[in-house]
C-alpha positions as CSV (number, residue, x, y, z in Angstrom):
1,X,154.4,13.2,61.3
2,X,153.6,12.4,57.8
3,X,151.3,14.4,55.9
4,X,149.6,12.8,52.8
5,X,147.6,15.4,50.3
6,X,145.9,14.8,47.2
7,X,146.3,17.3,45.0
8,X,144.2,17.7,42.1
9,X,144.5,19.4,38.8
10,X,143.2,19.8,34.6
11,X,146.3,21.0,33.6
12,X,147.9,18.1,32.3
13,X,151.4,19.8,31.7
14,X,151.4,21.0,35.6
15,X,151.0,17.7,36.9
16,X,153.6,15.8,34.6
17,X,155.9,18.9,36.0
18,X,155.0,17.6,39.4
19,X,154.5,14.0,39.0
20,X,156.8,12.7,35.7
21,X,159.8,11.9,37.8
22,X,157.4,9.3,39.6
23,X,155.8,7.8,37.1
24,X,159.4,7.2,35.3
25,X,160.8,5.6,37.8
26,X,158.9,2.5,37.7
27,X,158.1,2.5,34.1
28,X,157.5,-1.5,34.1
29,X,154.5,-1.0,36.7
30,X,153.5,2.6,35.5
31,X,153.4,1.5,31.7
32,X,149.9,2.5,31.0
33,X,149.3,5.4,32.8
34,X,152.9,6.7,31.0
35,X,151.5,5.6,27.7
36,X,148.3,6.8,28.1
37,X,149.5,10.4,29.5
38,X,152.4,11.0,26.8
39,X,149.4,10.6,23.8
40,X,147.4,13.0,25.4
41,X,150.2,14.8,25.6
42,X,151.6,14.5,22.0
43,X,148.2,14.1,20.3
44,X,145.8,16.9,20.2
45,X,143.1,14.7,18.7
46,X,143.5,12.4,21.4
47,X,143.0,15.0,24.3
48,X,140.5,17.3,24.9
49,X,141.8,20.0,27.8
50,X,139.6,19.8,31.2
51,X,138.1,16.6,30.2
52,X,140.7,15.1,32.4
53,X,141.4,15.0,36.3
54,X,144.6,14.7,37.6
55,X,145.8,13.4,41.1
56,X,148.9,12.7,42.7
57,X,149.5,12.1,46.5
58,X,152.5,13.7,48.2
59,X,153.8,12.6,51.6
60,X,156.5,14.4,53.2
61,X,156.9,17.0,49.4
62,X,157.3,13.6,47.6
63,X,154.6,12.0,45.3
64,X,153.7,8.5,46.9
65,X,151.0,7.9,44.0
66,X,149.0,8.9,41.1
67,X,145.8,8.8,39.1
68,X,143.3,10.1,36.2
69,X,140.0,10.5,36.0
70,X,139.0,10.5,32.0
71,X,135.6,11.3,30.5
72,X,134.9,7.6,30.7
73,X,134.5,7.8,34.3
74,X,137.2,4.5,34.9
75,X,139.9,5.1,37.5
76,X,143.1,4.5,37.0
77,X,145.6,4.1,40.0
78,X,148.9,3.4,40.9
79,X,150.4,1.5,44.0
80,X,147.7,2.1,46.9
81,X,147.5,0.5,50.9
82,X,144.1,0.1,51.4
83,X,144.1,2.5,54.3
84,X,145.4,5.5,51.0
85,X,142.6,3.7,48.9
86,X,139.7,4.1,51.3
87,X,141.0,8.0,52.1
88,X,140.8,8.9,48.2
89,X,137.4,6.8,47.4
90,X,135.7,9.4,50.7
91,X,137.6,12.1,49.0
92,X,136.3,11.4,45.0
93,X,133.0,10.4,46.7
94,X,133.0,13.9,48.8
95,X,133.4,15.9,45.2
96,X,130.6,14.6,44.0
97,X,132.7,12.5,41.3
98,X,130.7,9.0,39.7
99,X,133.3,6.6,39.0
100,X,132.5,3.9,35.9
101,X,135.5,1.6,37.6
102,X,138.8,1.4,38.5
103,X,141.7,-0.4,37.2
104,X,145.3,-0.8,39.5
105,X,147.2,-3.6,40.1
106,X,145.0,-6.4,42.0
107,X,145.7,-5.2,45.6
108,X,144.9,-1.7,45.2
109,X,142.1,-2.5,42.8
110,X,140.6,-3.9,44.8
111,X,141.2,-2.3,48.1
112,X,140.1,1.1,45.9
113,X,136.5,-1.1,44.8
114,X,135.3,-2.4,48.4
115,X,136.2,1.0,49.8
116,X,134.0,2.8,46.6
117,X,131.6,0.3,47.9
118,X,131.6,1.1,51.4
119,X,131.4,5.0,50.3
120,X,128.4,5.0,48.1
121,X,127.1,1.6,47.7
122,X,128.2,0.7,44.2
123,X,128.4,-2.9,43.8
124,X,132.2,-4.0,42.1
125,X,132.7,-6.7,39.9
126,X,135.7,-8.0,38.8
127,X,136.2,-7.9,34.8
128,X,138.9,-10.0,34.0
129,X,142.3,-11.1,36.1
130,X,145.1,-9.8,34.4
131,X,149.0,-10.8,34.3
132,X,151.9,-8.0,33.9
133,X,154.9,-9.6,32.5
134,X,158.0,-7.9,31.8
135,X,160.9,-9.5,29.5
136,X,163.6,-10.4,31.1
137,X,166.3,-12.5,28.0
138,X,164.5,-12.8,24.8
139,X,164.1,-16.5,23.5
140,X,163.0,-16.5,20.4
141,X,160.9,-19.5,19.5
142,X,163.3,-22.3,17.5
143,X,162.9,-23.1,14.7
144,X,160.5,-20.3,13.5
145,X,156.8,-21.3,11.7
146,X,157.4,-21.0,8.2
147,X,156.9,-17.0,7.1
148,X,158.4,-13.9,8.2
149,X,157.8,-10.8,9.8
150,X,156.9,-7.2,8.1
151,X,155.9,-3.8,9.1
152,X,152.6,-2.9,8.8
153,X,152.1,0.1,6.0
154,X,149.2,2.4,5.1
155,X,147.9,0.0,2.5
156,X,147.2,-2.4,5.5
157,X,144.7,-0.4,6.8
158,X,141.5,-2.3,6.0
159,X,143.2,-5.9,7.0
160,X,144.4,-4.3,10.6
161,X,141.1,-2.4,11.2
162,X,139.5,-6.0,10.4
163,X,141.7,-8.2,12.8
164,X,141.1,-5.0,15.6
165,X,137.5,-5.6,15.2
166,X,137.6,-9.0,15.9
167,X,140.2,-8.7,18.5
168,X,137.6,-5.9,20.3
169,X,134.8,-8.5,19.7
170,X,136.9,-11.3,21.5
171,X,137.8,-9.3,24.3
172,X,133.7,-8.5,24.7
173,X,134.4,-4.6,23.8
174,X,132.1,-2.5,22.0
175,X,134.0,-0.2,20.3
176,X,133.2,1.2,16.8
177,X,136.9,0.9,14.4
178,X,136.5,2.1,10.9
179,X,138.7,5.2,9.2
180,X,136.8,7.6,10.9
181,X,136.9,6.5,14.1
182,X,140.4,4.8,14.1
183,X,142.3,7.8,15.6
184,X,139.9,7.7,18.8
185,X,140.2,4.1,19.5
186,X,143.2,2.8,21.6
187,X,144.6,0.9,18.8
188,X,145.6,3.9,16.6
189,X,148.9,5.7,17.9
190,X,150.6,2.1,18.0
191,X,153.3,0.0,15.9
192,X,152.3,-2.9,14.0
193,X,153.9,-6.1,12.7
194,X,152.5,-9.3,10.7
195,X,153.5,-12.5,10.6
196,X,152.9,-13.7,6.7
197,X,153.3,-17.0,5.4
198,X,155.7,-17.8,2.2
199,X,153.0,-16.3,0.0
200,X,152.6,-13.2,1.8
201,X,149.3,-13.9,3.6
202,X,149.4,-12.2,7.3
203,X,148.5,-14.7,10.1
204,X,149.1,-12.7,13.0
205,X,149.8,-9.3,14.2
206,X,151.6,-7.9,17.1
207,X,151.2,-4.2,18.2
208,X,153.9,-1.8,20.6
209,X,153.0,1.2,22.4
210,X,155.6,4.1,21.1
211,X,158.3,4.0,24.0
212,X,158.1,6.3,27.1
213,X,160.5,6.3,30.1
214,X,162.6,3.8,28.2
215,X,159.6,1.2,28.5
216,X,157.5,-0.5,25.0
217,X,154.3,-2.4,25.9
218,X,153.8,-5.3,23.3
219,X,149.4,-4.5,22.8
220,X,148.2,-5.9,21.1
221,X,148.4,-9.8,19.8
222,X,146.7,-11.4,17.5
223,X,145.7,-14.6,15.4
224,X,142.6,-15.2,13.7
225,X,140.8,-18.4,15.5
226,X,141.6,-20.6,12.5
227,X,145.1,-20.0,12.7
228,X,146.0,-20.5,16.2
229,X,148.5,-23.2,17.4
230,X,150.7,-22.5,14.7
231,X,153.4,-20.7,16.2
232,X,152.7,-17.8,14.5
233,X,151.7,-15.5,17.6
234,X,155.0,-16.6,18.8
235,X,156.9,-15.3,16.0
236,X,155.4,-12.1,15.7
237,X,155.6,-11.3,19.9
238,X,158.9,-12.4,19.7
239,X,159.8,-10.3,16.7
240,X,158.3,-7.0,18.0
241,X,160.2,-7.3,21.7
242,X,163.9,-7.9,19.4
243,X,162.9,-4.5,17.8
244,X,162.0,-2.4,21.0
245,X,165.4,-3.9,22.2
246,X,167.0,-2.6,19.3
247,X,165.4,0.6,19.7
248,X,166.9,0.8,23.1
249,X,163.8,-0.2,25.1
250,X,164.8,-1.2,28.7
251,X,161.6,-2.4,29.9
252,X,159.4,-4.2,27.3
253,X,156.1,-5.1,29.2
254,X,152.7,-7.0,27.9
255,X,149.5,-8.0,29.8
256,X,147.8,-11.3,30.0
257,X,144.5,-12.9,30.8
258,X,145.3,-14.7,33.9
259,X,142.6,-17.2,33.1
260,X,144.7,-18.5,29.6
261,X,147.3,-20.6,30.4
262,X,148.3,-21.2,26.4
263,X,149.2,-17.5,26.2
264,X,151.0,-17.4,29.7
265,X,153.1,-20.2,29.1
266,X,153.7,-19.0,25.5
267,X,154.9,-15.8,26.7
268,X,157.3,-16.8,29.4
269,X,158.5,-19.2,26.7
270,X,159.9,-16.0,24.9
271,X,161.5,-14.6,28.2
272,X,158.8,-12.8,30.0
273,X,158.4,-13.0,33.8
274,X,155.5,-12.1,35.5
275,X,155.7,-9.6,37.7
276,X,152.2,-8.3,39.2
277,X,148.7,-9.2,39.2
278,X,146.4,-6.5,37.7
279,X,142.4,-5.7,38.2
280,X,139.8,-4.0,35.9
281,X,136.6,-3.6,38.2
282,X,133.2,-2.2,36.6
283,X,130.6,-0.2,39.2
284,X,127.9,-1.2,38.1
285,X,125.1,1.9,39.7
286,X,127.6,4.2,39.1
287,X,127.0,6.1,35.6
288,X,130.2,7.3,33.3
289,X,129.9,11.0,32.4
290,X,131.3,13.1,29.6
291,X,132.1,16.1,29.4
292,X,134.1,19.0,32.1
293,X,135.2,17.7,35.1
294,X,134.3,20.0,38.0
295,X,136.7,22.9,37.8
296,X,138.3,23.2,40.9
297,X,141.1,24.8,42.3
298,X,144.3,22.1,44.4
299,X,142.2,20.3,46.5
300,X,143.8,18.4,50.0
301,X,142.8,16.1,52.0
């Protein structure tokens, strides 16, 4: 007989003891959650202890899935049936926890929102429809636009804080990024690469997550409206996944809008192969809390 239990934790080193081999061994599909969890881990500024619930579900001793629970109140889940999804939205909903959404790949996602639904009424609705790609043989685009690529240095600062504004505005975000907030915003603990033209004027930017588990997420990319259809986007993508190769990155992953076919087809132009559909779904009578979470001992269920 199998026996699934959820158990719950703050401690952020205990569960990462318990549940790191998991996550690491499907870095391509666990890329954010092992991104997100290693700067909380390695950034103090970026983690404030008991802010945070952890969960992971062991069947049998072995963890089957995970998820967190930041101050945001958005969900965050890894490979789920919708039988395990509806078990852990009665359990969340039975602590008394408000969820702000949930993001997972689409299945789970999804299965996770009509269950929170079912549980406490919370009406779902889908964000945006999402593409994970992973590279499989680079290809870089031939010939090149005219330019070349360049690390991004402190004296960039104002021009990457600029085109992060505008990328946030595009993507409907409201997010505050100036050089006091920088360090608090998801764009700060990443790489960063331009494209520039002959003269030295950047025309597009690509960004990498640092690697974890062997596995670089290209996030973000970048070209001003005016500059697009140029190439240059290309260039840039295709110049940041040759350096997490060289850095010995065996899994270099990037999301996509499903809905933009120009980006899709550019991207598996380059090599990358799409290899799940993901969901980001909003709760809209559900309100986000800060703050503690509710400090409880393992719980099980």
């Amino acid at each position: 007989m199998r026996l699934d239990a959820w158990h719950l934790t703050e401690d952020i080193d205990d569960f990462l003891a318990r549940a790191g081999d998991f996550l690491r061994s499907r870095p391509a599909l666990h890329n954010t959650p092992l991104t997100v969890i290693e700067k909380w881990r390695t950034r103090p500024d970026a983690f404030d202890p008991g802010t945070v619930l952890f969960g992971r579900l062991e069947s049998d001793g072995e963890v089957q899935a995970i998820f967190y629970l930041p101050p945001t109140r958005r969900l965050t889940l890894t490979l789920l049936s919708p039988e395990r999804a509806d078990a852990l939205a009665a359990h969340l909903t039975g602590l008394g926890h408000a969820l702000s959404g949930v993001t997972a790949d689409h299945d789970t996602a999804t299965a996770f929102a009509e269950a929170w639904q079912r549980h406490t009424g919370a009406t779902p609705t889908l964000r945006v429809r999402m593409h994970l790609y992973r590279l499989s043989t680079l290809t870089p685009p031939t010939p090149p636009p005219d330019g070349r690529s360049r690390l991004v240095g402190e004296q960039d600062r104002e021009h990457l804080m600029r085109w992060c504004r505008e990328l946030a505005a595009d993507l409907g975000e409201t997010v505050t990024i100036n050089a006091d907030s920088w360090n608090s915003t998801r764009f700060a603990e990443k790489h960063y690469t331009f494209w520039e033209n002959p003269d030295g004027t950047p025309v597009s930017m690509a960004g990498a997550n640092p690697m974890v588990a062997g596995m670089v997420r290209v996030d973000p990319v970048y070209t001003p409206a005016h500059l697009r259809g140029c190439g240059y986007a290309a260039a840039v993508t295709a110049e940041v996944s040759r350096a997490a190769l060289a850095a010995g990155a065996t899994e270099v992953v990037l999301f996509t809008d499903a809905g933009n076919p120009t980006s899709n087809a550019l991207y598996e132009r380059l090599g990358y192969r799409r290899v799940a559909d993901w969901a980001p779904y909003d709760f809209t009578s559900a309100e986000p809390k800060a703050g503690r979470v509710t400090n409880l001992p393992e719980q099980h269920t």
